[in-house]
Residue frames relative to the residue before (quaternion, step in Angstrom):
aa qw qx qy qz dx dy dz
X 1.0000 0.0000 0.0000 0.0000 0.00 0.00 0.00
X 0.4672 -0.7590 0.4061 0.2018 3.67 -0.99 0.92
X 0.8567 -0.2550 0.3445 0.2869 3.12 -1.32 0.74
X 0.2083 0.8427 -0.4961 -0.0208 4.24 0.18 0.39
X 0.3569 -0.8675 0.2828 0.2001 3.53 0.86 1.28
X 0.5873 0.4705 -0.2893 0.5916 3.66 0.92 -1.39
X 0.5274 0.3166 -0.5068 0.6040 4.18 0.32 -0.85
X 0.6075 0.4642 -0.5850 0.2705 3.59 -0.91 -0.46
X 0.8335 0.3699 -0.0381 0.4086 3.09 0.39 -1.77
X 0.2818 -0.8227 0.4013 0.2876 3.24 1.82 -0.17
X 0.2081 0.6621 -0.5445 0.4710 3.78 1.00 1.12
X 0.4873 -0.5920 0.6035 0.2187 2.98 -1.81 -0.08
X 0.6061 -0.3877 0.4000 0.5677 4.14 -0.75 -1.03
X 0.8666 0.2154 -0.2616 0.3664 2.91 0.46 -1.27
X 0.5635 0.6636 -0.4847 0.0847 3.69 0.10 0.57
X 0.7323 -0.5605 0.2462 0.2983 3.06 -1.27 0.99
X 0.6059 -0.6112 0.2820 0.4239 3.50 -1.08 0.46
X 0.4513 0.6797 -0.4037 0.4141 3.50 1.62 -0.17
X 0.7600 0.5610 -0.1652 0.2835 3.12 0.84 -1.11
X 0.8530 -0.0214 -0.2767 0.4421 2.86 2.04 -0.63
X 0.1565 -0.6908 0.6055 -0.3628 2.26 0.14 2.52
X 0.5346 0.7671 -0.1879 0.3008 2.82 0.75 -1.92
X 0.7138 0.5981 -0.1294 0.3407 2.71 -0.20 -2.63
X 0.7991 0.3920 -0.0931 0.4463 3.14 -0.05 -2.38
X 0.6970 0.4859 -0.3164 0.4219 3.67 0.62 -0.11
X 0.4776 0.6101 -0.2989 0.5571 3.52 1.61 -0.37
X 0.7127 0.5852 -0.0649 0.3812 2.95 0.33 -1.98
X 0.7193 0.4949 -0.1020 0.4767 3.40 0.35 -1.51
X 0.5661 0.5528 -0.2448 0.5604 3.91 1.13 -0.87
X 0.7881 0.4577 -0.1738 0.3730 2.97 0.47 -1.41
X 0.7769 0.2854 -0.1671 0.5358 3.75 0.64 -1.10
X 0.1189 0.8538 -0.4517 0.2298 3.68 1.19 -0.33
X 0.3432 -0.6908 0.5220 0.3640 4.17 0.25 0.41
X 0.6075 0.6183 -0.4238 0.2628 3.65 0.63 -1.39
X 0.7586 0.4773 0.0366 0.4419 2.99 1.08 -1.89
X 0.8478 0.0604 -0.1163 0.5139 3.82 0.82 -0.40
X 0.1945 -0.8521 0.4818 0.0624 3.40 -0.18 0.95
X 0.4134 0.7778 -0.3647 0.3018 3.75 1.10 0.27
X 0.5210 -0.7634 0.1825 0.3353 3.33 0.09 0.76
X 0.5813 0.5883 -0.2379 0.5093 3.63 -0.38 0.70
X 0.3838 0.8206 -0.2772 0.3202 3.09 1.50 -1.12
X 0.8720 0.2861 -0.0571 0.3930 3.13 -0.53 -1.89
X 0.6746 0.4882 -0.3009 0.4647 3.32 1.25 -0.07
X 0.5636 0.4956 -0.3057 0.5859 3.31 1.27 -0.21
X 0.5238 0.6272 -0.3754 0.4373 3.59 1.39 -0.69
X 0.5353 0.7477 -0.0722 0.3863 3.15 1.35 -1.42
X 0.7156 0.2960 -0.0540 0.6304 3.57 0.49 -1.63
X 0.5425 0.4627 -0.5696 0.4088 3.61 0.58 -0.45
X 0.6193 0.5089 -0.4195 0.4261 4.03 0.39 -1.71
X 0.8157 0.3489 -0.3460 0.3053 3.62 -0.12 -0.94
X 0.5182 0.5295 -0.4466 0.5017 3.60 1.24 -0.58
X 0.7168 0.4306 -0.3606 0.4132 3.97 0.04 -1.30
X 0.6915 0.5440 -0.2924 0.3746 4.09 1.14 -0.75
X 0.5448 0.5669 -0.2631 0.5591 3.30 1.55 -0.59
X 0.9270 0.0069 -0.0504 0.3715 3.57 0.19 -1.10
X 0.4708 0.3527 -0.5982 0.5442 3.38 0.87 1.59
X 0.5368 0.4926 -0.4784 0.4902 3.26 0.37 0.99
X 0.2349 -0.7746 0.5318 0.2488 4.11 0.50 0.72
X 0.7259 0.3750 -0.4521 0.3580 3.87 0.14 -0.88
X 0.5637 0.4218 -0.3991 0.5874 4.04 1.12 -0.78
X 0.8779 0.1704 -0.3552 0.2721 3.67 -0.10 0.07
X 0.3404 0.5607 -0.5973 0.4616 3.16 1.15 0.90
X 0.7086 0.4927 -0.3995 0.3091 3.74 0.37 -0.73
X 0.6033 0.5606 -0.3380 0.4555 3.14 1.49 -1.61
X 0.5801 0.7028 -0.2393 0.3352 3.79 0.86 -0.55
X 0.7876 0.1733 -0.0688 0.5873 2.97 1.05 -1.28
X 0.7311 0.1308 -0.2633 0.6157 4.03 0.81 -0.26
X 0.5820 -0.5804 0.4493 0.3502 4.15 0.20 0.63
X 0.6547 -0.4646 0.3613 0.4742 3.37 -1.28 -0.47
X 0.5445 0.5978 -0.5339 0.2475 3.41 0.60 0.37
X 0.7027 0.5239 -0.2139 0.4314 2.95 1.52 -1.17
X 0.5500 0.6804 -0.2943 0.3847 3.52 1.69 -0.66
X 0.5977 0.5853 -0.2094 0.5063 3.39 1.66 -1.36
X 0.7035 0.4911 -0.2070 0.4701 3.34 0.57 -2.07
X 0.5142 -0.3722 0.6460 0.4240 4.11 -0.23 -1.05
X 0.2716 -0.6937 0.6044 0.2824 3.00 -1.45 0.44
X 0.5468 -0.5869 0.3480 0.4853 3.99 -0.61 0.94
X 0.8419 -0.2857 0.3464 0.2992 3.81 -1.81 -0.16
X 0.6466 0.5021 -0.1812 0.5449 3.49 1.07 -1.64
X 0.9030 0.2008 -0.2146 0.3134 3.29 0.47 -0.55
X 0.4766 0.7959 -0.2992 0.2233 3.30 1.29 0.79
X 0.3610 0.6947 -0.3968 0.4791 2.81 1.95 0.39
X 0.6006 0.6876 -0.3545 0.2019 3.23 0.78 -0.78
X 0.4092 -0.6875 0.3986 0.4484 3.64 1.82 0.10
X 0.5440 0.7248 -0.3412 0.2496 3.82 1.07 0.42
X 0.6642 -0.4572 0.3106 0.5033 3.37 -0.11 0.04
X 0.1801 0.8062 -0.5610 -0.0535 3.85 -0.62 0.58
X 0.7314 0.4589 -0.4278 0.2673 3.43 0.27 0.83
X 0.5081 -0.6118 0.2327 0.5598 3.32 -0.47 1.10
X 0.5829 -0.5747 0.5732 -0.0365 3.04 -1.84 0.44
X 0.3609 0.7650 -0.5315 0.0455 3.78 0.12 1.21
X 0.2685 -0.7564 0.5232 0.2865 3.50 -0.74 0.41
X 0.5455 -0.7226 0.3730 0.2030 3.19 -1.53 1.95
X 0.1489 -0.9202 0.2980 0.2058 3.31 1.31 0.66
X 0.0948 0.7043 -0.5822 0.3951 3.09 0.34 2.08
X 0.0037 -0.8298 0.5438 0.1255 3.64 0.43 0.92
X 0.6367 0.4160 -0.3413 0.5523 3.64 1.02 -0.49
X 0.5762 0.5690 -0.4138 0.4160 3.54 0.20 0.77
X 0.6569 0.4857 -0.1673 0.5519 2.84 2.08 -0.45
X 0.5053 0.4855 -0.3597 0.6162 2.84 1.38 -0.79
X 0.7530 0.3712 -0.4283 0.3344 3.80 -0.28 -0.27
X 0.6585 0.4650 -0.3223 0.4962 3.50 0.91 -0.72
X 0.5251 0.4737 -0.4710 0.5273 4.09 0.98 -0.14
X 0.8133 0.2223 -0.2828 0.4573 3.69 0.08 -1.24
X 0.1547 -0.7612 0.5819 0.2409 3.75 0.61 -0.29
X 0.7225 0.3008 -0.4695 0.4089 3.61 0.29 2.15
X 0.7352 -0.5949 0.2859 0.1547 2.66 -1.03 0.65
X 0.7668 -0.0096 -0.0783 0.6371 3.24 2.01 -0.17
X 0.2716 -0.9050 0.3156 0.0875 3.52 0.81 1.38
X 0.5545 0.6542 -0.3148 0.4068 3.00 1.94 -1.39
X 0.5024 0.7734 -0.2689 0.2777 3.70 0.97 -0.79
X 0.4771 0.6750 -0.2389 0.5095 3.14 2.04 -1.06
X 0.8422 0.3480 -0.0350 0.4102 3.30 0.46 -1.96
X 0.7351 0.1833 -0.2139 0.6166 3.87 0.75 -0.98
X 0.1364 -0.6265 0.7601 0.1056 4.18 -0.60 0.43
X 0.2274 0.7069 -0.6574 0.1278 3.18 -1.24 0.75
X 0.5992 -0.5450 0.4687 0.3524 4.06 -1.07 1.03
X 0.7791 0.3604 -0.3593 0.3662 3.38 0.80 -0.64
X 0.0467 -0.8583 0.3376 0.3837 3.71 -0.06 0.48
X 0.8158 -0.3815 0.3429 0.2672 3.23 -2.01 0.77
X 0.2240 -0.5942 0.7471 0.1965 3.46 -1.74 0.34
X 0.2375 -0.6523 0.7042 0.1489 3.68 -1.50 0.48
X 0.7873 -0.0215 0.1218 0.6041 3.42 -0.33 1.03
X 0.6715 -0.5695 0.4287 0.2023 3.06 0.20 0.77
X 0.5816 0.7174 -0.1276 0.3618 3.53 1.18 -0.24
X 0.7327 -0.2400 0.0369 0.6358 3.34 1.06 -1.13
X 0.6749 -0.4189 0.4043 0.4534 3.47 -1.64 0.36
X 0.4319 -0.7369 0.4957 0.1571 3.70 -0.77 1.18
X 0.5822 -0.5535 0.4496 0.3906 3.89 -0.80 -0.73
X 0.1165 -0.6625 0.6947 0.2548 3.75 -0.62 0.82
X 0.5567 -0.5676 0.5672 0.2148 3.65 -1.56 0.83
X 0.1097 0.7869 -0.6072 0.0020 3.62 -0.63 0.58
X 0.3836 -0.6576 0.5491 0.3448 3.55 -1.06 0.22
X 0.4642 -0.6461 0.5583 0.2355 3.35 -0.97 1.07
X 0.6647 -0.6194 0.3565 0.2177 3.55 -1.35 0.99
X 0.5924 -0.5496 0.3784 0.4514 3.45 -0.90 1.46
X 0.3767 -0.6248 0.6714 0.1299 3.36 -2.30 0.58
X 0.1872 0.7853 -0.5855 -0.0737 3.91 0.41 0.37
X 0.3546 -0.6790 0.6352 -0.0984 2.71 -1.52 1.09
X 0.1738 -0.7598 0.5740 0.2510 4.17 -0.35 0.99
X 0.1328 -0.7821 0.6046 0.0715 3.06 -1.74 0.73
X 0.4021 -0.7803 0.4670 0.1068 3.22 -0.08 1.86
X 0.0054 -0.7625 0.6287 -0.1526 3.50 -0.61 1.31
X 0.3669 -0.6392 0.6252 0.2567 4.18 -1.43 0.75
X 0.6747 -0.3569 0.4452 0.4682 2.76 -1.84 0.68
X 0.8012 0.3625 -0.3357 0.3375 3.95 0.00 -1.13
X 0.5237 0.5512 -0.4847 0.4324 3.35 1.03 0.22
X 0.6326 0.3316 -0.3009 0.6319 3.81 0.65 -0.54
X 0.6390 0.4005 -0.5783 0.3114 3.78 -0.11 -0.17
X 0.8276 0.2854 -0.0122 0.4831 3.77 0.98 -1.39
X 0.4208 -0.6459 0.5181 0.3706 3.57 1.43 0.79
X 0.0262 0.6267 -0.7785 0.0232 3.07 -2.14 0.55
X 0.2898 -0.6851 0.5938 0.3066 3.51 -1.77 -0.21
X 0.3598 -0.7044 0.5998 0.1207 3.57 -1.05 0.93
X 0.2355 0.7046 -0.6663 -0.0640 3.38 -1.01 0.10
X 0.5105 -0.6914 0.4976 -0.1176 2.63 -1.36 2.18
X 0.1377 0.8079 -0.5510 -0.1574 4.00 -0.10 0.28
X 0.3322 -0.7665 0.5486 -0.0342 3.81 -1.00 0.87
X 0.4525 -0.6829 0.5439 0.1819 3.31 -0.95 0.76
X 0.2187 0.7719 -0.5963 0.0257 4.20 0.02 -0.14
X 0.3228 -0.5844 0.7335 0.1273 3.53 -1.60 0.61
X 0.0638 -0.8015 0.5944 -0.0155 2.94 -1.23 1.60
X 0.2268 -0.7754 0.4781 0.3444 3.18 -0.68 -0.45
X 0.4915 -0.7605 0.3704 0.2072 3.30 -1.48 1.46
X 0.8525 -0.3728 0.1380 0.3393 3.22 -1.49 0.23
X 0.5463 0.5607 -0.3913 0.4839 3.75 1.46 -0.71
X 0.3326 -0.8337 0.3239 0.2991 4.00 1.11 -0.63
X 0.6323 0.3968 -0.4436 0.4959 3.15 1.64 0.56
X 0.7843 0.3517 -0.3223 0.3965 4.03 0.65 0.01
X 0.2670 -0.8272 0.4821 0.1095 3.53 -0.52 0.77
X 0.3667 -0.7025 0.6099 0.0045 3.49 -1.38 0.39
X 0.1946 -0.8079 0.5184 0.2020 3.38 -1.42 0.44
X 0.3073 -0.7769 0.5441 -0.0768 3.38 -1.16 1.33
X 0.3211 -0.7106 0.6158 0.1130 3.55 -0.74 1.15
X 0.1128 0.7319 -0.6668 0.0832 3.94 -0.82 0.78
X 0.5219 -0.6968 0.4845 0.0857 2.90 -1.35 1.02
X 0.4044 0.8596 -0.2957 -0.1009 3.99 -0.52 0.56
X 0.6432 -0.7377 0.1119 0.1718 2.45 -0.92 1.43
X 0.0006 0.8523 -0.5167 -0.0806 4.09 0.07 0.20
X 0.1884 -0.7438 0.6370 -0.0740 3.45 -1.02 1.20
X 0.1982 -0.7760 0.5986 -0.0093 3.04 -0.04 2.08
X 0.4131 -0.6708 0.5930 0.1663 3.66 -1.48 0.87
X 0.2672 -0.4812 0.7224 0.4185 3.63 -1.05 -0.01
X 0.8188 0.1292 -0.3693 0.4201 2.26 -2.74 1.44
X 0.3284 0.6516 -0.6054 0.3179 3.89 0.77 0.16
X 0.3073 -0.8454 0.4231 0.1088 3.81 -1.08 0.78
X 0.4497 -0.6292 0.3718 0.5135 3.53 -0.09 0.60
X 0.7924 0.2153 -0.3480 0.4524 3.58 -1.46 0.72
X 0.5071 0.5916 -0.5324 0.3307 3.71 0.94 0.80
X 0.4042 -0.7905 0.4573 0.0508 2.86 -1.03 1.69
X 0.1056 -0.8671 0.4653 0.1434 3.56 -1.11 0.92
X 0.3023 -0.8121 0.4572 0.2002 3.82 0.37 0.94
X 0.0124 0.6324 -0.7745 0.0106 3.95 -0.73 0.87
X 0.3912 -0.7091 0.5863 0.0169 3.82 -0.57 1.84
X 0.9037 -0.0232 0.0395 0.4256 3.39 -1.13 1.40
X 0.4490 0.7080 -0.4358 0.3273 3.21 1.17 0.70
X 0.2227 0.8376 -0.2684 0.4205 3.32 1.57 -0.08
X 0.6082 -0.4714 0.4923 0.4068 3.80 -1.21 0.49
X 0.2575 -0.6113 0.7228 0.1939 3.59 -1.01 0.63
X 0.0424 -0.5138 0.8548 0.0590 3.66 -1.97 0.57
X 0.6690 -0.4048 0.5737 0.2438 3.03 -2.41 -0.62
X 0.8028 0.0246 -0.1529 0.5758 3.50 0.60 -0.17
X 0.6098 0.5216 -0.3380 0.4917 3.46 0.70 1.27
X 0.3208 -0.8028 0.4370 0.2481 3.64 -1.35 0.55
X 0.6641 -0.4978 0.3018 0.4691 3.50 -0.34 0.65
X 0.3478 -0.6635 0.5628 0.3494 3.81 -0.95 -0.03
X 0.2863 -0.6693 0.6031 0.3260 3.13 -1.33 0.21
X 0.4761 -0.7029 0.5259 0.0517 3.02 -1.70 0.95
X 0.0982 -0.7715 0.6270 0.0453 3.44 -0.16 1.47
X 0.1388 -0.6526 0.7393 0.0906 3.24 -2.03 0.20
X 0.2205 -0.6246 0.7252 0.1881 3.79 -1.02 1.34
X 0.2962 -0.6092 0.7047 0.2110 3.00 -1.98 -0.16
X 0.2742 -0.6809 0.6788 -0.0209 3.25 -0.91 1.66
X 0.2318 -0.7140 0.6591 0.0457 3.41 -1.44 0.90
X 0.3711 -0.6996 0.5659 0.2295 3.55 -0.71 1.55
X 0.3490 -0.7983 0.2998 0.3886 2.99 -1.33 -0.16
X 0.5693 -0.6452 0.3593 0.3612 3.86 -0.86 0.74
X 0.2860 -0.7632 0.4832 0.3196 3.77 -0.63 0.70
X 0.6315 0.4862 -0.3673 0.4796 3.65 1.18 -0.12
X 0.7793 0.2620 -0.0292 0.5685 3.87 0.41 -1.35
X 0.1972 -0.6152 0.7549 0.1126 3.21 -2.07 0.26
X 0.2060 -0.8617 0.4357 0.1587 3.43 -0.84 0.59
X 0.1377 -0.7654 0.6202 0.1030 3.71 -0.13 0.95
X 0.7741 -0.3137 0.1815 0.5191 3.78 -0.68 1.34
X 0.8150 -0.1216 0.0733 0.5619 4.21 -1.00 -0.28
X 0.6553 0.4497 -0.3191 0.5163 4.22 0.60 -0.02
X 0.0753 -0.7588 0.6458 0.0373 3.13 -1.20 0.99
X 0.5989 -0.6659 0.4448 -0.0010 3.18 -0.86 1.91
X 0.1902 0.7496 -0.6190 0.1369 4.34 0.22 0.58
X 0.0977 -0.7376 0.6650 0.0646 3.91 -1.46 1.03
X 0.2069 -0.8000 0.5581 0.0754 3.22 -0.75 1.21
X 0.2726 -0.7318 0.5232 0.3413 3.92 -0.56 0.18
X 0.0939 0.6933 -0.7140 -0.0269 3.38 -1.17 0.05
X 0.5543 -0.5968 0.5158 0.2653 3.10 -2.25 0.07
X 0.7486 -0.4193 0.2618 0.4418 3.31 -1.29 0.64
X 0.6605 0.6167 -0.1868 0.3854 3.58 1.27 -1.40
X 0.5996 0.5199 -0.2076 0.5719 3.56 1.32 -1.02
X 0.6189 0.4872 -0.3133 0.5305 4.04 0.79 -1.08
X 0.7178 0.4318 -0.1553 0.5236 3.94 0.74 -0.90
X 0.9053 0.1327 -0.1563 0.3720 3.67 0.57 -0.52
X 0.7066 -0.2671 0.4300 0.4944 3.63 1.21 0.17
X 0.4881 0.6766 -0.5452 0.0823 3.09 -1.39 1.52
X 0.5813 -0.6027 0.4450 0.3175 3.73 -0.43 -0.58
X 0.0211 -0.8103 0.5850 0.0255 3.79 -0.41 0.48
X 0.1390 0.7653 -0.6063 -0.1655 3.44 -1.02 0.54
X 0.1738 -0.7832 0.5968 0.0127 3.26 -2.06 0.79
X 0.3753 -0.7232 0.5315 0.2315 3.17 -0.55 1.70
X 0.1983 -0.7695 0.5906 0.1404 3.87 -0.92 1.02
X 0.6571 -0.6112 0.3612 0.2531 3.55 -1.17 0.76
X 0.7384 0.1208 -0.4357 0.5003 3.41 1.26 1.22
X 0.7616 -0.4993 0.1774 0.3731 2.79 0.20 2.56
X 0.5277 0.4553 -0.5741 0.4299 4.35 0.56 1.00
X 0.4073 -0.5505 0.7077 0.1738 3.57 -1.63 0.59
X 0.1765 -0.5654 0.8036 0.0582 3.86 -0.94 1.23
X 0.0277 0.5634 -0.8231 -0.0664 3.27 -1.90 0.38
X 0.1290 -0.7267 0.6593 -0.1437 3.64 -0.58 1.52
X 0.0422 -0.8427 0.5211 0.1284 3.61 -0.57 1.28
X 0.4727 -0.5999 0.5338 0.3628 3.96 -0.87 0.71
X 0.3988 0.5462 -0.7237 -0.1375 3.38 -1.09 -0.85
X 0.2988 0.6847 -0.5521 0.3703 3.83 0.22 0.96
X 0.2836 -0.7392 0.5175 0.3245 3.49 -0.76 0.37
X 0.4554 -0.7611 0.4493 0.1070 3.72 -0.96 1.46
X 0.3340 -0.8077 0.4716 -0.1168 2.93 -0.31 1.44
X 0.2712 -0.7783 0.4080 0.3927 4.18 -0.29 0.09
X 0.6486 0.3931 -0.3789 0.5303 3.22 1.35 1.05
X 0.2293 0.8016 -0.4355 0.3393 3.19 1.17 0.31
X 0.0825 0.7156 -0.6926 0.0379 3.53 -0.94 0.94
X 0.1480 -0.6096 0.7663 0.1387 3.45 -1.46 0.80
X 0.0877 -0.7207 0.6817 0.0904 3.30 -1.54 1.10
X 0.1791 -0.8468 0.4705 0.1715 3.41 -1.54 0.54
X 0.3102 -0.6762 0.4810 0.4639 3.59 0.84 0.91
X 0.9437 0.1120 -0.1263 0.2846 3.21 -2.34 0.53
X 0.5746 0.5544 -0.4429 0.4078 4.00 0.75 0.56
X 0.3307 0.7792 -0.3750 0.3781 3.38 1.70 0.26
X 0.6062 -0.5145 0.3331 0.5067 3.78 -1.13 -0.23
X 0.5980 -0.5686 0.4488 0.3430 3.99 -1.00 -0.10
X 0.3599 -0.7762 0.4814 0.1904 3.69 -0.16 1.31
X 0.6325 -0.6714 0.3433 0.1771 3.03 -0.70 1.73
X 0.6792 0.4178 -0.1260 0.5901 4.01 1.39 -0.98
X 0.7697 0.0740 -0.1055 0.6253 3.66 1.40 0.13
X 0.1430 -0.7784 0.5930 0.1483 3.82 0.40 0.45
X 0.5544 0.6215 -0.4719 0.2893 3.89 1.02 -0.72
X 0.7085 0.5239 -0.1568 0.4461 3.32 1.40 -1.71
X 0.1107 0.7424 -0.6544 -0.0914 4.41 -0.98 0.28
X 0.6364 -0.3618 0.5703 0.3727 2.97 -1.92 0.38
X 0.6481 -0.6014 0.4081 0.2276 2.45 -2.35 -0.30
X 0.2543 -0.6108 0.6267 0.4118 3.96 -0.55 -0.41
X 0.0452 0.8122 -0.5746 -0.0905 2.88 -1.63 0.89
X 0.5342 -0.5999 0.5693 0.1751 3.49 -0.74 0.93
X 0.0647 0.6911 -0.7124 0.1030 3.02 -1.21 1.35
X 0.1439 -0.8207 0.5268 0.1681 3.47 -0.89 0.39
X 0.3848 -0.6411 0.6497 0.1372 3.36 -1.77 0.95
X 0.2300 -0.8190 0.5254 0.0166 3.61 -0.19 1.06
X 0.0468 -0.8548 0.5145 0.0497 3.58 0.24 0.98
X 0.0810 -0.8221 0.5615 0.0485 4.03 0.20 1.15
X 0.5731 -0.5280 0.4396 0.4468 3.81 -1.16 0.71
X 0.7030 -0.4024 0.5282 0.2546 2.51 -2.11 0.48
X 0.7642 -0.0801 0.2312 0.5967 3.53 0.40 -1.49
X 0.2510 -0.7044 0.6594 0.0776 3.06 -1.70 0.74
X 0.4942 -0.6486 0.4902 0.3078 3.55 -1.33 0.71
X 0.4705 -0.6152 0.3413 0.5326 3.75 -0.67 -0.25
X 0.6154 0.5757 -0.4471 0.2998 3.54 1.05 -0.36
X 0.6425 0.3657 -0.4497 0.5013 3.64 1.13 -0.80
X 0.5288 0.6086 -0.5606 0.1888 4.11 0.35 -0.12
X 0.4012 0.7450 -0.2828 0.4518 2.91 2.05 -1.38
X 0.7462 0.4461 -0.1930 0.4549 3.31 -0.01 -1.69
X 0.6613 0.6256 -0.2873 0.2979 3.77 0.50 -0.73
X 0.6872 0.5998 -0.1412 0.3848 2.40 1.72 -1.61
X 0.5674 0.6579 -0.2292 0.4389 2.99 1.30 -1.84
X 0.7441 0.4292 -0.2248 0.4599 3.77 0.71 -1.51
X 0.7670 0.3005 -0.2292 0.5186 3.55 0.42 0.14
X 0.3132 0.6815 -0.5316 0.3935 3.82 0.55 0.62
C-alpha cells in the first residue's frame, strides 16, 4: 500500500501550505530520534521528511495529487506532461534529518521550546543554542510639565518583527502601546513594555523601555516635587511692599503678598502649590518664588539725597 502523505502529516487536502508547515513542525519535534526513543519512532521520523518534501513543494504535490505516489515515483507518461506537473520520477534522498535541518534552519531547534542554563546537544553532535533575551531598546518619551502635573495616556505605535505561525519566517506588525502617565511622574522614570522587542527563533524578544523627558515650561522649572517661578520687579517694589500673581498649572491665579524686604536671595515659599507626588498625588511640593530685582540704571543726585535721608 502507498505512501498516504496528509495521513503522515495528519492534515487533510485542502490545507494550506502554512498548515503543512505547521503539521511537520509538530510532528517532527515530537518523533525526532534525539527526543523519543519508543519504537517506531525513527521511522515515522522518516515518513514525516518524505511526506513534508513531497507536499511543500507545489509541482511534487500537484502530481502526488493528481496521479498518487505511483505516478509521483514512476514519471508521469508523455500525454500528460503538459499538464505543468511534475514529470520525473521522484526519489527521496532519504535523509530525514536533512530535512529537519533545512525546515528549522539550526542546529538545535529544541532551544526554541525547552530554554534551559544548561546548553543543549542536537543529536548528540553539536553544542546547541542557550536562548537569551536580546538587550532592552529604550526609547525617550518627551512629556510637559502639564503632562506630569495631571497624568495622561500616550499611545505609542511601533514597528516589531514577528514570527508567523509555521515558526521559522517572520513578518512585520504595527502594535499599539499604550502608556499611562501618573501625576508627579519624574523625569528619567522608566516604563518597561516586557518582550515587546523583535521576536527571532533562537532568541527572546527585548524589552522596551521608555524614559521620560521633561519639555521645557516657559513659566516654571521643576526641582524634584517643588516648582521654582521668577517674578521681576523694581528696586522700589523689593524695598517697599507688594503682591505677585501666578497663574498655577490647574488653571487658578495665586495672589501672594510680600511685605518682606527682597533681597537677591530671597525666596518666598508656598507650602502645597508644588507638583503631585507620584506615590500620593493627594500630597504637592512647594512653589517657589524667586525674584529678579531690576535696579535703575542711574540716579539723579536729588533722589540719592532722598535715598539717603530714607534709610539713615
Amino acid at each position: 500500500m502507498g505512501n498516504d502523505y496528509y495521513e503522515t502529516l495528519e492534515i487533510n487536502k485542502n490545507a494550506t501550505d502554512a498548515d503543512i508547515k505547521k503539521a511537520y513542525r509538530r510532528l517532527a519535534l515530537k518523533f525526532h530520534p534525539s527526543r523519543n526513543r519508543e519504537a517506531g519512532s525513527s521511522d515515522r521520523f522518516g515518513r514525516l521528511g518524505e511526506a513534508y518534501d513531497v507536499l511543500s513543494d507545489a509541482q511534487k504535490k500537484a502530481t502526488y495529487d493528481k496521479f498518487g505516489e505511483e505516478g509521483l515515483k514512476g514519471g508521469i507518461p508523455p500525454e500528460f506532461g503538459s499538464s505543468g506537473a511534475w514529470s520525473s520520477k521522484y526519489v527521496y534522498h532519504e535523509n530525514p534529518e536533512k530535512t529537519f535541518r533545512q525546515f528549522f534552519g539550526s542546529d538545535n531547534p529544541f532551544a526554541d521550546f525547552f530554554p534551559s542554563d544548561v546548553p543543549l546537544q542536537f543529536g548528540g553532535l553539536q553544542p546547541g543554542v542557550v536562548k537569551t533575551q536580546d538587550s532592552p531598546i529604550e526609547r525617550d518619551l518627551h512629556l510637559s510639565l502639564d503632562d506630569l502635573f495631571h497624568g495622561c495616556t500616550k499611545k505609542i505605535k511601533i514597528s516589531r518583527r514577528i514570527m508567523n505561525e509555521d515558526g521559522y519566517t517572520s513578518s512585520i506588525k504595527d502594535t499599539i502601546l499604550s502608556i499611562d502617565v501618573k501625576p508627579g511622574w519624574k523625569e528619567g522614570t522608566k516604563i518597561i513594555f516586557p518582550k515587546e522587542g523583535d521576536q527571532g527563533p533562537n532568541s527572546i524578544p527585548a524589552d522596551i523601555v521608555f524614559i521620560v523627558q521633561q519639555k521645557k515650561h516657559p513659566l516654571f522649572v521643576r526641582q524634584h516635587n517643588d516648582l521654582i517661578y521668577t517674578a521681576q520687579i523694581s528696586l522700589e517694589m523689593a524695598l517697599t511692599g507688594f503682591s505677585v500673581d501666578v497663574g498655577t498649572l490647574d488653571g487658578r491665579l495665586l495672589n501672594i503678598p510680600l511685605n518682606d524686604i527682597v533681597h537677591p536671595t530671597y525666596k518666598k515659599v508656598v507650602t502645597g502649590e508644588g507638583m503631585p507626588l507620584s506615590q500620593d498625588p493627594s500630597q504637592r511640593g512647594n512653589l517657589i518664588i524667586t525674584f529678579d530685582i531690576q535696579f535703575p540704571e542711574k540716579l539723579s543726585a536729588e533722589r540719592k539725597n532722598l535715598i539717603k535721608q530714607a534709610l539713615k
